[in-house]
N, C-alpha and C positions, 0 to 999 in steps of 0.2 A: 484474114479477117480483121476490121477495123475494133478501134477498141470498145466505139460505139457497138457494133452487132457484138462484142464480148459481155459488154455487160446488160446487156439487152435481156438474154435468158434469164437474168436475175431479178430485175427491176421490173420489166413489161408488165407480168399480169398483174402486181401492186397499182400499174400506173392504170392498165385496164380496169381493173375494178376498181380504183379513183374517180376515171371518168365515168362511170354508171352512178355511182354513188353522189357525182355533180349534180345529177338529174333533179333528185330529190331535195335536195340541200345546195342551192347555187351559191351559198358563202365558200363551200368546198372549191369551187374552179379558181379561186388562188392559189390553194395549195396543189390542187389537181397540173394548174400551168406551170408552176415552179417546178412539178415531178417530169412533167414534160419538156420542159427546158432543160434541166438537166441530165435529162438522156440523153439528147438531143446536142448535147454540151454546147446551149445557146448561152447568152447573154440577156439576153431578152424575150419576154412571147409576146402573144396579142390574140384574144381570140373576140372575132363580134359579129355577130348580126346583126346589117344594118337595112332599115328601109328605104328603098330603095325613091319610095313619093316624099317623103318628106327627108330623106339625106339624112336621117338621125340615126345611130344606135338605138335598136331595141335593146340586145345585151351587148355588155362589152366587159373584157376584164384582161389585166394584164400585168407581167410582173417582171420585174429588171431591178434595178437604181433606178429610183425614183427621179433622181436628177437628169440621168440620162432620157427618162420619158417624158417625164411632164413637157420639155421642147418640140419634143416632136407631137405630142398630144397638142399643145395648145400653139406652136408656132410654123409648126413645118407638115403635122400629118398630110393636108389641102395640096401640099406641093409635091406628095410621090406620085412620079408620072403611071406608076405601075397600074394604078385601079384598071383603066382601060383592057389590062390583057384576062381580066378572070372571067367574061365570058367566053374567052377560049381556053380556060385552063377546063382540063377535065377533072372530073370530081374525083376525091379522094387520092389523086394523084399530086406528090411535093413536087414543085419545080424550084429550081434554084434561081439567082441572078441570071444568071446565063442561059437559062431557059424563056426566062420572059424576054430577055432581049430578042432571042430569036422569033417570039410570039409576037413582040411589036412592031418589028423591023429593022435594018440597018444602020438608022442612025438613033435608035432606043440608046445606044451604050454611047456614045459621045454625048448625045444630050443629058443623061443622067449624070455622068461625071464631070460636068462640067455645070450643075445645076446647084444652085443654093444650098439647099439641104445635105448636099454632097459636104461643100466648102463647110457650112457651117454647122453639121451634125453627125455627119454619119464619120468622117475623116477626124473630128477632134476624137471622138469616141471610139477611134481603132474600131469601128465597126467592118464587116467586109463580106459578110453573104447572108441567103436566108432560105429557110425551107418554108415556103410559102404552099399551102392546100386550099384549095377550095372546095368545102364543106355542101356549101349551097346555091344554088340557082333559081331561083324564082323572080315572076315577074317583079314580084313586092318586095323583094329581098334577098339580100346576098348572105351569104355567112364562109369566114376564113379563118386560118387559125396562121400566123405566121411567131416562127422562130430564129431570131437574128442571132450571128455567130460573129465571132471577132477575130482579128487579124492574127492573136496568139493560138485558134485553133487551125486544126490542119482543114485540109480543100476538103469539103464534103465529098464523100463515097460514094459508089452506087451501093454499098453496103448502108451506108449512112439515111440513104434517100429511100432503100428497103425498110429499113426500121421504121422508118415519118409512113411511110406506107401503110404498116400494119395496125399502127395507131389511129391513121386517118379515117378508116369506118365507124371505128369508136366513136372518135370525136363528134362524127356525122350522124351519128345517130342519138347520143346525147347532147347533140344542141337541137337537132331536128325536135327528139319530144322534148324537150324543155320548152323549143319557140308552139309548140302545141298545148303546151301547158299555161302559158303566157297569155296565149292568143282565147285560149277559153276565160283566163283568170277577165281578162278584158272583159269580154263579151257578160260577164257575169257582173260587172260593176255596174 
């Protein structure tokens, strides 16, 4: 057993009933993603749904070193080749690097490591995988939750990618009614 599924028994349901309690209070999903990243023993999260007609963030929220994200936020996010594979990711299911590469094809892992963001973000920052879910599907919008992990953690598990599992409905269904909540707060302005 990995030491992630060890302390998993201890942490989950706190992190479970964080993310319900996002619902109501969406100032909580920082702290909520912080809990989740560190089960997850990421480095960083990202969770957003975005429209899909106008390319914007309805929500988004996320939590790391700030230094490490604002780059990628305002200089590099445009250049991860990955977007392309989450209409073939299945919902509620983590894939890792290695799995997208398999979802985009053959030469997905050549052109990613040998891509910009590679040289100039992900490589200064010991960055080195990620448990990426896809939350949502819709015509009008996507929703993800990913967790990046650094080169001082060990290879993800299938223990590891069990655990992102169990949280991944949760998450799915408290962003799902939040963007229901969102979508009426609209309609009501």
């Amino acid at each position: 057993m990995s030491s992630l599924a060890g302390t998993a028994g201890r942490a989950l349901p706190q992190v479970v009933e964080a993310i319900y309690d996002s619902i109501a209070d969406v100032d909580r999903w920082q702290a909520t993603l912080e809990a989740i990243c560190s089960l997850a023993e990421g480095q960083l999260a990202m969770l957003a749904v975005i429209d899909t007609i106008s390319s914007s963030a309805r929500f988004s929220v996320s939590c790391g070193d700030p230094a490490v994200l604002e780059p990628l936020k305002h200089d590099y996010g445009s250049q991860v080749p990955f977007y392309a594979a989450v209409p073939k990711m299945e919902i509620d299911v983590p894939f890792t690097v290695d799995s997208i590469y398999a979802l985009q094809g053959p030469d997905t892992r050549q052109r990613w490591l040998e891509s910009r963001i590679v040289r100039e973000w992900v490589q200064p920052n010991r960055l080195d995988d990620f448990f990426w879910v896809a939350l949502m599907k819709r015509p009008t919008r996507i929703g993800t939750l990913m967790v990046v992990t650094d080169k001082d953690r060990r290879q993800i598990s299938r223990e590891d990618l069990e655990l992102v599992c169990l949280l991944a409905p949760h998450v799915r269904r408290a962003v799902t009614i939040g963007d229901l909540f969102e979508a009426e707060r609209r309609k009501a302005e």
